[in-house]
Structures are given as C-alpha cells and as structure tokens.
N, C-alpha and C positions, 0 to 999 in steps of 0.2 A: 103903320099906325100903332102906338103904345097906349093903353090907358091902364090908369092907374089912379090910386086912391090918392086924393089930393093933399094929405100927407105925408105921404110915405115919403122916403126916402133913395134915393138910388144906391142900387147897388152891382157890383161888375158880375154877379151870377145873377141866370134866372131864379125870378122865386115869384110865388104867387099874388104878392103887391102891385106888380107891372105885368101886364100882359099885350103878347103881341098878337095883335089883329092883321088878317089878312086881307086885303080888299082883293080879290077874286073876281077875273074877268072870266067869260065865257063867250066857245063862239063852237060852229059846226068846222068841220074836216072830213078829208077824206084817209082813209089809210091804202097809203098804196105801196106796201112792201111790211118785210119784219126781218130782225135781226136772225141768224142762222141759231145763234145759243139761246132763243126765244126772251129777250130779255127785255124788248122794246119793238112797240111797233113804229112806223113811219107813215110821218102822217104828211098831209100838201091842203092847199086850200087852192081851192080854182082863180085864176087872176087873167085875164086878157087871153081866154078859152085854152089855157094850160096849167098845169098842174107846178104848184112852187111849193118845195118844198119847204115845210113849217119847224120842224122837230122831230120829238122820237118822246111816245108815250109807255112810260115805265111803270107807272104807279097807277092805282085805283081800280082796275080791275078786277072780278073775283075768279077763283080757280074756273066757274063755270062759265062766264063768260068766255074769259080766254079760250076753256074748251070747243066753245060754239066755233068762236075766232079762225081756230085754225082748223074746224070741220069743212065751214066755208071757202075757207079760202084757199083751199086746195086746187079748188074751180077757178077762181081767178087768177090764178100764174101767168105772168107774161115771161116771164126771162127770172137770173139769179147769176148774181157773182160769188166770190169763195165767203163773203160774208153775209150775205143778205139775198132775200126773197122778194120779189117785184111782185107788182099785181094791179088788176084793170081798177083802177078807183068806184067798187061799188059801193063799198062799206062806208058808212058815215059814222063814226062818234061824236059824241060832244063833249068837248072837256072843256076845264077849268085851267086856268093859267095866270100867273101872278101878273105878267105884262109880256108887251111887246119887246126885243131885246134891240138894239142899233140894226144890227143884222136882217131886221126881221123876222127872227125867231121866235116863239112861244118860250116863255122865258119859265119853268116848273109845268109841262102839260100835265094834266092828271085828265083820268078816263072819267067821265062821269055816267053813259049810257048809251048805247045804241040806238039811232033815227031811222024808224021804219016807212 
C-alpha cells in the first residue's frame, strides 16, 4: 500500500511525498534448527501433527536474544548436516511476515518475540 499526499506528484526515486506501507501479518512458529554460519534460524509451523517447514528468520532479533537462542538450544539438538543445526521444536517465536508465498512460505519472516 502507498499513501501519499493527494498532490503530489510521482516520482521513479523514493522520497518522502509517497510512502510505502507495509500491511504485516503475524502468526506463531516453531524453530527447529539454525544455519551453521548463525545467520538464520529455521522455523516450521505444526500442520496434520508434523512439522512443515515455513522459512528461515534473519532479521529482528537483538544481540541478546540471539544470545539466549543459542544457550538454549544446545539442549535441543536432534541431528546436523555440514550446513545446519536440527533441533526438537520447543522454541516458539512470533514473527511478523509480509504474506504467504505460492510455496507456502513466509514471505520476509522477521523475529518479533519469544512465547513463554
């Protein structure tokens, strides 16, 4: 969505006349794994009592979070390949996502907070 001043004018750069709005879904996840170069975690949403994977959440998290992240999750290790870390789905985030993709993918995940 764009809004903008109703007369402005368009133009092919951003500039502060038109602004882009994001309409932001949210939903809960599980993360059950993370990249080995720590770069993204790997999230699934439970569907017909299995886990499908959703994405991979990159953004939004703060240094100390993260921290927590992977004090935990040391505990939960199921298995790992040469690029990535598995783990038992205890962890819940909730993030923020601009839509659903064909795929069913999380189309932008962002972190927004840990469900205790």
């Amino acid at each position: 969505m764009v809004a903008k001043y109703k007369n402005s004018v368009y133009q092919p750069i951003r500039f502060n006349q038109w602004l882009k709005i994001i309409n932001w879904q949210y939903t809960d996840v599980f993360i059950t794994g993370y990249k080995k170069d720590q770069t993204g975690w790997l999230v699934s949403i439970e569907e017909d009592h299995q886990m499908k994977p959703v994405g991979v959440i990159e953004y939004g998290a703060s240094p100390e979070e993260r921290k927590a992240f992977y004090q935990v999750s040391k505990l939960l290790i199921t298995h790992e390949d040469q690029q990535r870390i598995y783990l038992n789905p205890a962890i819940r985030p909730k993030v923020k996502f601009r839509n659903w993709t064909k795929k069913g993918l999380l189309r932008t995940p962002v972190f927004e907070e840990f469900i205790i």
